[in-house]
N, C-alpha and C positions, 0 to 999 in steps of 0.2 A: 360499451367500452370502446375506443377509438381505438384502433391502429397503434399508435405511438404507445399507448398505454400499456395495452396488451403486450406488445415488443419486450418496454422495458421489463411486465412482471416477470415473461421467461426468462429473459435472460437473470432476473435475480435471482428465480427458483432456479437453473440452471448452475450459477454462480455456489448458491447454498447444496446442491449436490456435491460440488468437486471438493467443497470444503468439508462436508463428511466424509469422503472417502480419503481425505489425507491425513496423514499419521504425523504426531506432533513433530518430528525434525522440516517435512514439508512445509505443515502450519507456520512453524518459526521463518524458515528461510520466505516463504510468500509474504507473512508482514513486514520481515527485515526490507524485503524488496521494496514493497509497498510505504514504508516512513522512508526508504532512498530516496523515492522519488516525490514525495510529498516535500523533503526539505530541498529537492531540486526543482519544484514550480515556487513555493517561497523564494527561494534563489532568485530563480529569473525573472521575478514579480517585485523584485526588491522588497521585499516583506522581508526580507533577515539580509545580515552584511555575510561576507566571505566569510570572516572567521563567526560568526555565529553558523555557517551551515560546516564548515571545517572541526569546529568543536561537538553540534551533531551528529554529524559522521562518525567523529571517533568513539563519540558516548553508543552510539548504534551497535558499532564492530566492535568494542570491550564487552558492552553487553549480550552481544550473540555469541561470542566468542567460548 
């Protein structure tokens, strides 16, 4: 197993501990976080226009709301 390999598998197993130990209000606000920033690399990737990531965002915060 090389280096890099090895790196990334801790950090996933790593990754899937912190997410069992959080309690679903954490869970939710971590993927809210997590689709924020996904329709903000869209954004700057021009894969979506303004109001396509302005109409996300709002559907986002209605829905976590």
């Amino acid at each position: 197993m090389t280096k890099d390999v090895e790196l990334e598998l801790h950090e996933q197993l790593e990754q899937q501990r912190r997410w069992a130990v959080m309690n679903p209000a954490q869970k939710k606000k971590h993927l809210l976080q997590s689709q924020k920033e996904m329709l903000g690399i869209f954004l700057e990737r021009n894969a979506i226009s303004n109001k396509q990531y302005e109409d996300g965002l709002s559907f986002l915060l209605r829905a976590a709301g």
